[in-house]
TIPAVO-692034 format. One record per residue (C-alpha): residue in three letters; x negated, y, z negated. Coordinates in steps of 0.2 Angstrom, whole numbers, plus 5000, padded with zeros to 4 digits. Each point is the difference from the previous one (the first is absolute). Layout:
BEGIN
ALAXYZ;...
END
This chain:
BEGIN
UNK454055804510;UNK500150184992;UNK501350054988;UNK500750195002;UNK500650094985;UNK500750174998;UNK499450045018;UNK498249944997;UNK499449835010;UNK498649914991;UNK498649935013;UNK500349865009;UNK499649824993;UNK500049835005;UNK500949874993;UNK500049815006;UNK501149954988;UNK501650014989;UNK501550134996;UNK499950174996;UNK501150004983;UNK501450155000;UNK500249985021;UNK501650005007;UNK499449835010;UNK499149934986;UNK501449884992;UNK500449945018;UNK498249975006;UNK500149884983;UNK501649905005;UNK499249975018;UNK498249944991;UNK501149884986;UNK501649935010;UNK498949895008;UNK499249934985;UNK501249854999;UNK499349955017;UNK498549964993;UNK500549854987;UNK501149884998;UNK500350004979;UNK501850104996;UNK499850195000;UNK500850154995;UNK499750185003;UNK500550164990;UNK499350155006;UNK498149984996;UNK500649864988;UNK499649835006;UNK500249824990;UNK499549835009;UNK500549834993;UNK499949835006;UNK500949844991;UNK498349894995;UNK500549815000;UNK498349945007;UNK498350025002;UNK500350055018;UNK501150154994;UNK498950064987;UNK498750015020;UNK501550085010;UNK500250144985;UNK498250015000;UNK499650035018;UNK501750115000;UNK499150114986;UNK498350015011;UNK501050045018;UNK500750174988;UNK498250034993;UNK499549995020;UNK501650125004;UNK499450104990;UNK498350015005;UNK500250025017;UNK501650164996;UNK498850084987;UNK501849994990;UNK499249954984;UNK501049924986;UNK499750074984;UNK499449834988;UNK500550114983;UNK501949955006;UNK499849835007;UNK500849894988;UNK500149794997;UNK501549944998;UNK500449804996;UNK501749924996;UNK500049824998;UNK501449904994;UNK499049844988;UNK500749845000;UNK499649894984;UNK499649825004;UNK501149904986;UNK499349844996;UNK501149864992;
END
């Protein structure tokens, strides 16, 4: 890669991996890396531009596995993609409806 400014060429580097930010083709060589994210797990999904949010309904022990190994096959995603997410934004997020046992 070399970037040209005002008629001047820096010298000529290699680079194995990643966008250049500011290129023309930079936002589409992102879409093609993330749209096949989804592919990878089977918990709900949803995508907004670099913004992703999985969730999975836990009602078992086996669930709580599946959204584990889910979170592990995007840790491995990312590995292999150099796409690193950025652990400062990664946020937990539990709703749980309680149900009081009445005893009479």
């Amino acid at each position: 890669m070399r970037v040209g400014i005002r008629g001047t060429l820096s010298l000529i580097q290699l680079v194995l991996s990643g966008v250049p930010r500011g290129s023309i083709l930079g936002p589409l060589l992102f879409l093609m890396f993330v749209n096949e994210l989804p592919l990878w797990i089977k918990s709900e999904m949803r995508m907004f531009a670099d913004d992703t949010k999985v969730w999975y309904r836990i009602k078992s022990e086996k669930d709580s596995i599946a959204l584990q190994e889910d979170l592990d096959k995007l840790s491995s995603w990312s590995d292999i993609l150099q796409l690193t997410f950025n652990a400062e934004n990664v946020k937990l997020c539990i709703l749980a409806i309680l149900v009081e046992q009445i005893t009479i």
